[in-house]
C-alpha positions as CSV (number, residue, x, y, z in Angstrom):
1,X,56.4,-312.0,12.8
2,X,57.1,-310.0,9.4
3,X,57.9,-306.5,10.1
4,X,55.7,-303.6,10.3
5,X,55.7,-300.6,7.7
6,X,54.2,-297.3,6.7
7,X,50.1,-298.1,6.5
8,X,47.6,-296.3,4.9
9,X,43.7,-296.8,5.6
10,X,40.2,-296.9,3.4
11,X,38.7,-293.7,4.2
12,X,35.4,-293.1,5.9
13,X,32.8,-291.3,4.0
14,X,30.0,-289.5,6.1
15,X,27.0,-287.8,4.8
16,X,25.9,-284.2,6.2
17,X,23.7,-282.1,5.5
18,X,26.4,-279.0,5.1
19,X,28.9,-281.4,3.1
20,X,30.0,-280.5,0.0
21,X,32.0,-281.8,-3.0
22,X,35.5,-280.9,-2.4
23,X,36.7,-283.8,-0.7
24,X,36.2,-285.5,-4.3
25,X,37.1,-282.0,-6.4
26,X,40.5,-281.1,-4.3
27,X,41.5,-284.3,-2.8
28,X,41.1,-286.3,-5.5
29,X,38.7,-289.2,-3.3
30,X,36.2,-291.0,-4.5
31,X,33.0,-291.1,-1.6
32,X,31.4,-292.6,-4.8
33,X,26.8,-291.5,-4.5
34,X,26.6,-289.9,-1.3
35,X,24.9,-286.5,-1.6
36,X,26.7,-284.4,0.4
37,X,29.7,-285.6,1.6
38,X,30.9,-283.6,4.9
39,X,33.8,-286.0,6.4
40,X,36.5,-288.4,5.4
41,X,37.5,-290.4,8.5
42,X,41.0,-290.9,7.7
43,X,42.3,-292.6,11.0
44,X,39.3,-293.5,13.1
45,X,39.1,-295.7,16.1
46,X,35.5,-294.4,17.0
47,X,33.4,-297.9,18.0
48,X,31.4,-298.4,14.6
49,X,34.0,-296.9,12.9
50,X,37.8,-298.3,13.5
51,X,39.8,-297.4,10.1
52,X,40.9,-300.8,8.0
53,X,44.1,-300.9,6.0
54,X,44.5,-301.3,2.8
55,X,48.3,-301.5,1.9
56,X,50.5,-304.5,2.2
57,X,50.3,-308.0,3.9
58,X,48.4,-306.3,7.1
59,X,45.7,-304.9,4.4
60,X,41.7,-305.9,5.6
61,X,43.0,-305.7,9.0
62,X,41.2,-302.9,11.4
63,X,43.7,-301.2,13.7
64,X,42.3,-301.8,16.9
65,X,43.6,-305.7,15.6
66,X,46.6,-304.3,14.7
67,X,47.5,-302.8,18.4
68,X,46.1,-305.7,19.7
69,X,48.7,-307.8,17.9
70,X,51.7,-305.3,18.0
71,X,50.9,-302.8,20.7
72,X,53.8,-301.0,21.6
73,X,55.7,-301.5,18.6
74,X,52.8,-299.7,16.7
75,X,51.7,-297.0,18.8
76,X,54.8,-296.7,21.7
77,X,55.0,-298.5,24.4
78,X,53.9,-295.1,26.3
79,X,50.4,-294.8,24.3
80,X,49.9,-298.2,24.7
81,X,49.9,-298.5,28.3
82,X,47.9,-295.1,28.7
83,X,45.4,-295.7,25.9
84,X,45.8,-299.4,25.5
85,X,44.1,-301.1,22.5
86,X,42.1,-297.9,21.6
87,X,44.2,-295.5,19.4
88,X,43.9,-292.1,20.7
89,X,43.6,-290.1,17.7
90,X,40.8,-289.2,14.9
91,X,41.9,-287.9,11.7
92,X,39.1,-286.2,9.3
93,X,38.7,-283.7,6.4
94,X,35.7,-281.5,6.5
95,X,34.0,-280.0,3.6
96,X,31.5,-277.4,4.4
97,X,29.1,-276.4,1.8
98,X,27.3,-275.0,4.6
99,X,27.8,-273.3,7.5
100,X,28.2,-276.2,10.4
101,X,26.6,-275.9,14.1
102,X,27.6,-273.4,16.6
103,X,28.8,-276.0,19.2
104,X,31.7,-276.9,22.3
105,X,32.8,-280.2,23.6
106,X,33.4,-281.6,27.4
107,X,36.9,-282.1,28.6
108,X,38.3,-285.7,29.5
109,X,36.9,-285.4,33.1
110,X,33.6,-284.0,32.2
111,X,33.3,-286.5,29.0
112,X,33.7,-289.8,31.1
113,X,31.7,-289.0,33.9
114,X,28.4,-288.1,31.3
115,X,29.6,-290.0,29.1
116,X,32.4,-292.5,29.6
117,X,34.3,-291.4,27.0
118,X,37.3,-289.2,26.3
119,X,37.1,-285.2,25.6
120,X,37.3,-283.4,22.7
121,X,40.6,-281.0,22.2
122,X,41.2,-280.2,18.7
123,X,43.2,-278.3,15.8
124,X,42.1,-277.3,12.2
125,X,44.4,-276.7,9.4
126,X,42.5,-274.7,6.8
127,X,43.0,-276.8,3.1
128,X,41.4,-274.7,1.1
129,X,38.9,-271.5,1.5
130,X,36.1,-269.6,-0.4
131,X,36.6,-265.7,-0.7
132,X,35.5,-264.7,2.7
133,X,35.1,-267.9,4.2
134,X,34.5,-266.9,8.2
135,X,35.2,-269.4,10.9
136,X,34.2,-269.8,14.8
137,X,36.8,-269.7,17.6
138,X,35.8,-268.4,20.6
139,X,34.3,-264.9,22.1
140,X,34.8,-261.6,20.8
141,X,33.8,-259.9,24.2
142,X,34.2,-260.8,28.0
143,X,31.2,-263.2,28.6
144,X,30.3,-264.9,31.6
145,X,27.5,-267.5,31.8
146,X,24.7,-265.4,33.2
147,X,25.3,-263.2,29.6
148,X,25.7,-266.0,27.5
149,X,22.3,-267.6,29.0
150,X,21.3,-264.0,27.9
151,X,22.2,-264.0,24.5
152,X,21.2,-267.2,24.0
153,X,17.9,-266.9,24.9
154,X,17.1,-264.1,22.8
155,X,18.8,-265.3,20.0
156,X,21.5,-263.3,19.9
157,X,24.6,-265.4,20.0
158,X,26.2,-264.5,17.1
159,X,26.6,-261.1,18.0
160,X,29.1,-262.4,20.9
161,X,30.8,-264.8,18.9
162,X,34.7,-264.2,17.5
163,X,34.3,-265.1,13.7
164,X,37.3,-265.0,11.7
165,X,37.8,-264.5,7.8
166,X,40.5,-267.5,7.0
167,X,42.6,-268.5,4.0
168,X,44.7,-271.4,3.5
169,X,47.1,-272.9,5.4
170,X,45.9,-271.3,8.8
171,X,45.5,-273.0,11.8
172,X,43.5,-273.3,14.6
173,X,43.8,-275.0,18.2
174,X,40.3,-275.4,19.5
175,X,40.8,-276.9,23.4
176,X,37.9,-278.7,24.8
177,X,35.5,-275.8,26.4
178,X,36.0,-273.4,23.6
179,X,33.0,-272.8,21.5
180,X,33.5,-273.2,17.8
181,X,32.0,-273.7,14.6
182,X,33.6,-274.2,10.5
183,X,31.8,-271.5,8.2
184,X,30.4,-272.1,5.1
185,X,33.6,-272.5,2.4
186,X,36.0,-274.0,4.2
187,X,37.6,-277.7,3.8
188,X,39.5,-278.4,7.1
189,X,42.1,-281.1,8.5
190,X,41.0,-281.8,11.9
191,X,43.6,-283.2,14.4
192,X,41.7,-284.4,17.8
193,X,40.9,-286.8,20.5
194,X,39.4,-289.8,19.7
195,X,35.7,-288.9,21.0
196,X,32.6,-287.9,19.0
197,X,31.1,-286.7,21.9
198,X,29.9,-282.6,20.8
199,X,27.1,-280.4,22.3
200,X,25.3,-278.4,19.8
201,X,24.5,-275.2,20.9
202,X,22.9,-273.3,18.2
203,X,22.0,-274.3,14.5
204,X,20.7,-271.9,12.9
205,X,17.4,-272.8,13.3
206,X,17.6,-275.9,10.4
207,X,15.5,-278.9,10.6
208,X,16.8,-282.4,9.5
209,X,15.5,-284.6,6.9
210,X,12.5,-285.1,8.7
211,X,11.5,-281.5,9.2
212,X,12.3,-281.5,12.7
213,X,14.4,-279.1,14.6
214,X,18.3,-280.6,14.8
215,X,18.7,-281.5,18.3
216,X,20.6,-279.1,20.8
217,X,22.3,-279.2,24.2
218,X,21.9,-276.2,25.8
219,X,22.3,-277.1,29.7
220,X,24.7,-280.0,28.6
221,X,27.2,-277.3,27.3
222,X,26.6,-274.3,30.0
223,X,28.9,-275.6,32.5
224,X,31.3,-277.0,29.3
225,X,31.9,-274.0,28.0
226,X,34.8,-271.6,28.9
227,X,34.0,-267.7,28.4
228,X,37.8,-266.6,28.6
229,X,38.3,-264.1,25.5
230,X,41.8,-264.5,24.0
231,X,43.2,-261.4,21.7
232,X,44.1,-263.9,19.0
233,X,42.7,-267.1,18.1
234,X,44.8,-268.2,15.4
235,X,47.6,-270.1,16.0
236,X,50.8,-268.2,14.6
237,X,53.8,-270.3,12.7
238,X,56.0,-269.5,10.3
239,X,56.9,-272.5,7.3
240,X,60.6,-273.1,6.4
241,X,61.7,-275.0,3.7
242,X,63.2,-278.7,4.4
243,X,62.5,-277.5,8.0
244,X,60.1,-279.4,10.5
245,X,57.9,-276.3,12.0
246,X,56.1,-276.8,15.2
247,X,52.5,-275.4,14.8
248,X,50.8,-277.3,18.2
249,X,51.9,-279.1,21.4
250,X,49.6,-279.9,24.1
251,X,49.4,-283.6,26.2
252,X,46.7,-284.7,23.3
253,X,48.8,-284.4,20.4
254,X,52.0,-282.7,18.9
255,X,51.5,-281.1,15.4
256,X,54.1,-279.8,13.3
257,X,54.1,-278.8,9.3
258,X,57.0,-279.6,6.7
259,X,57.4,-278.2,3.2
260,X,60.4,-280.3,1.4
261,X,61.9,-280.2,-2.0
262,X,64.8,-282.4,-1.1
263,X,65.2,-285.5,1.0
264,X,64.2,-285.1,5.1
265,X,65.5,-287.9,7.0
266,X,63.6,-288.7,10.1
267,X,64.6,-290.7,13.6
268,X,61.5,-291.1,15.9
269,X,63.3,-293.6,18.1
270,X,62.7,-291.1,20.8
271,X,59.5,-290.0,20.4
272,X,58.6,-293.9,21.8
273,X,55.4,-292.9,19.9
274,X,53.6,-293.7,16.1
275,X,53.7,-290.3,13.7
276,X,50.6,-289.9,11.3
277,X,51.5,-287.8,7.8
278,X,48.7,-286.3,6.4
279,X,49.8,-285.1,2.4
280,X,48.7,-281.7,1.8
281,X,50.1,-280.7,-0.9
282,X,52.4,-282.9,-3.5
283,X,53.4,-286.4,-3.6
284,X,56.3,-287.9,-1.7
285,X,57.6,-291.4,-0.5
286,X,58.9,-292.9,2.4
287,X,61.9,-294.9,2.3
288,X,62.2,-297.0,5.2
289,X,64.1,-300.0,5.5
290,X,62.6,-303.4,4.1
291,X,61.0,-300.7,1.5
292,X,58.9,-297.6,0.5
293,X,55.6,-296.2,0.3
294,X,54.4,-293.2,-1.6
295,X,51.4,-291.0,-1.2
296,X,49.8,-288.1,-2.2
297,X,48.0,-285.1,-1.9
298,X,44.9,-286.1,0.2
299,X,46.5,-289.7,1.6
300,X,47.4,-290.2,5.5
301,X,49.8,-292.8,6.4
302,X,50.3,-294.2,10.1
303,X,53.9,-294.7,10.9
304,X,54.3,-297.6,13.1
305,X,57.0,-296.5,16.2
306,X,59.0,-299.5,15.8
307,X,60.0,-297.7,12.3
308,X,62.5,-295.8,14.2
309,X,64.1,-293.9,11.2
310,X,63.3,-293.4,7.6
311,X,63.4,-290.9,4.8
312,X,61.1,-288.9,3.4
313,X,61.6,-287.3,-0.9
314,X,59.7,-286.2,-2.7
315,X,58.2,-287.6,-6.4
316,X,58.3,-284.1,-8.0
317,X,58.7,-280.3,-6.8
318,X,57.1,-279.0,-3.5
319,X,55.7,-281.0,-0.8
320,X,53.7,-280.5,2.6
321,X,52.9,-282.2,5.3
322,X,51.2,-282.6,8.8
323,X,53.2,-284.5,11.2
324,X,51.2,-285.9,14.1
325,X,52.7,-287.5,17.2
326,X,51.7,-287.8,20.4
327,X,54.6,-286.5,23.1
């Protein structure tokens, strides 16, 4: 069986009613006639939707195949025996021309007994941001359910809701139970579980296509949501050149950021798990050995964990990335 090696995926376009143009404008992808594009699935193993590669001799195979065929050697042999042949991850970018629902999501236990699926824990890494651009993360007051029925019900939310003006490169980890919402402006890389299970809980009163009010989930999310009120819901780090920065651990997903003008070698024999790279800025290769791969702003590669060590350069001046594992 030849080898496995850095793989890169045919992105998933999704129309929304809020999307935008940026994904074509500042990534540089090509969602070709849709209106409004909203999402790129980059790494997606939601049923109707499992990513497909599109690099090397594995390219037109869909990676639920691929861990089929190489389990442990492409996700860990940990992953694989928790997650099996579903790949526990779902990497997007999120363009919103519009302001998007007001909404929460279930946790795992919640999630599969509704819904026989997994929760929804998630982080956001601001890309790029309008002058005032505002997003959703949590309360900005002590709320318990009896005052958020209250709110609700006389259409008050917002005035209880922690909005937050954002610029780029900020981050965000949104755990399951904590209600949320991207603002008009904003283009986000989402980290989460792989689940598209949400619960909508207030929309601004817009209609779909149809004219008809977008469906919400009001009873659905009241025993979901957590009131807690943080004092800060922006996750602090500080970037260091040719340094790998932790920004987010939790048991869903490790996520760190690296800025490099010079070569970084890497050893994840330890980590006895795959690494995604999502390009943020720049363009950079990996060096591995049997070959290299090179990407750009905008690509996401999967790093198989049977790669063990390799070496990241990059092509010309500054480069960042997101690097996603799962501990």
């Amino acid at each position: 069986m030849k080898g496995l090696y850095p793989l890169k995926f045919a992105p998933i376009y999704k129309d929304k009613i809020w999307g935008g143009n940026k994904i074509k404008t500042v990534l540089g992808k090509d969602f070709g006639n849709l209106p409004n594009c909203g999402e790129s699935w980059e790494l997606s193993a939601v049923e109707g939707n499992i990513s497909v590669v599109t690099n090397g001799y594995l390219a037109g195979n869909n990676l639920e195949e691929l861990i089929e065929i190489y389990m442990g050697d492409l996700v860990g042999e940990k992953v694989y025996e928790h997650f099996g042949i579903e790949f526990p991850l779902l990497i997007k970018f999120i363009d919103a021309n519009d302001d998007l629902s007001i909404q929460v999501h279930p946790d795992d236990k919640i999630s599969k007994k509704r819904h026989n699926a997994y929760g929804k824990t998630e982080m956001w890494y601001v890309l790029q941001a309008d002058k005032g651009s505002k997003l959703n993360s949590g309360f900005n007051q002590e709320v318990d359910r009896e005052k958020y029925v209250k709110y609700l019900e006389e259409n008050k939310l917002m005035d209880i809701l922690n909005f937050v003006e954002v610029s780029e490169g900020d981050v965000f980890f949104i755990p399951a139970g904590r209600v949320h919402a991207i603002g008009k402006g904003l283009l986000i890389a989402e980290i989460q579980q792989t689940s598209d299970v949400t619960y909508r809980i207030y929309d601004y009163d817009r209609r779909d296509d149809n004219g008809n009010p977008r469906e919400l989930h009001t009873e659905l999310a009241l025993d979901v949501i957590d009131y807690t009120v943080l004092p800060e819901y922006k996750t602090p780090y500080q970037e260091e050149m040719n340094e790998t920065v932790q920004v987010v651990s939790c048991p869903y997903f490790t996520t760190n950021v690296l800025k490099f003008n010079k070569t970084i070698e890497k050893d994840i024999n330890e980590l006895d798990s795959f690494v995604i790279y999502i390009c943020l800025e720049g363009n950079f290769e990996i060096v591995y050995d049997g070959g290299k791969e090179v990407a750009g702003k905008g690509e996401t590669l999967l790093i198989p964990a049977s790669l063990e060590s390799y070496k990241l350069s990059p092509v010309s001046g500054e480069v960042k990335l997101m690097e996603v594992y799962i501990k």
